[in-house]
N, C-alpha and C positions, 0 to 999 in steps of 0.2 A: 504494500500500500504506500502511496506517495507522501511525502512528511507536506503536512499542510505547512503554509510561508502564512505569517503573521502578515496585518495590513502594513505596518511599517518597511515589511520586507517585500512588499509589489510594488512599491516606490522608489525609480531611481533616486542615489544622493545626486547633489549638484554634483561633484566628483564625478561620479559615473556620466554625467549627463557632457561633459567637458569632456572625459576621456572619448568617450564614442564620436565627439564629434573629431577630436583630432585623433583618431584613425582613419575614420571617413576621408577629413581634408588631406591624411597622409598617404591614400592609397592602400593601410595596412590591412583593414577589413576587407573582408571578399564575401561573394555572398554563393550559392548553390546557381548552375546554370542548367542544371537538369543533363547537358551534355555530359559525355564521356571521349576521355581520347583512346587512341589506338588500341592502347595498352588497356585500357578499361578504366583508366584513374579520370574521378569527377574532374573538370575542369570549369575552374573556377573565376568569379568575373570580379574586378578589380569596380569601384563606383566611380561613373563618368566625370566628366570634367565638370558639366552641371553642377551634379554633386557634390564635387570636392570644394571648387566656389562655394555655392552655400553652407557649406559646413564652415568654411574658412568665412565666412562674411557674418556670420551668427556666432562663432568666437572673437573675431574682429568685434562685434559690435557688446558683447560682454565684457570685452576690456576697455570698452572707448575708445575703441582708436579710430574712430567715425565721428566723434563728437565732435561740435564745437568746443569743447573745454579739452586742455593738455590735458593727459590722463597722468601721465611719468614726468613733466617739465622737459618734454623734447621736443625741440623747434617741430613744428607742422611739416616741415620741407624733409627733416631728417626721420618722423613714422612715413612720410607717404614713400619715401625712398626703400624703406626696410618692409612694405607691404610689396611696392613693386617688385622688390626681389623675392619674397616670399613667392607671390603669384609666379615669375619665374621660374624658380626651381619647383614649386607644383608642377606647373606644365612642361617640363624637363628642356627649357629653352635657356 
């Protein structure tokens, strides 16, 4: 029989809710594509670029680095530099 999960335990923490998103924006999650290869091993789908942008724009926007307000006291010119490269190395360019 399956151990019942308390309500407090069907609720992600924030923690969890931050992790998943930067694996998403990381490419690290994959998800089941019902394919199989040659060999018979599931082959598995990495979440598109869509994706990974909005994973990366809804931790972006949890830290403030979209605000109007500094969030860390770093010039504007030097987060939008360090998102651009973010975005960058996401897209492997």
């Amino acid at each position: 029989m399956a151990k019942r999960r308390t309500a407090a335990e069907d609720i992600a923490t924030p923690e969890e809710v931050l992790r998943t998103f930067t694996q998403i924006m990381r490419g690290e999650m994959t998800e089941s594509t019902g394919r199989k290869s040659a060999s018979g091993e599931e082959i598995p789908q990495t979440p598109k670029i869509s994706e990974r942008s909005k994973a990366a724009e809804l931790l972006g926007k949890r830290y403030g680095l979209f605000s109007e307000k500094d969030p860390g006291g770093k010039p504007k010119a030097e987060l939008a530099a360090e998102i651009e490269a973010a975005m960058r190395e996401m897209h492997g360019s």
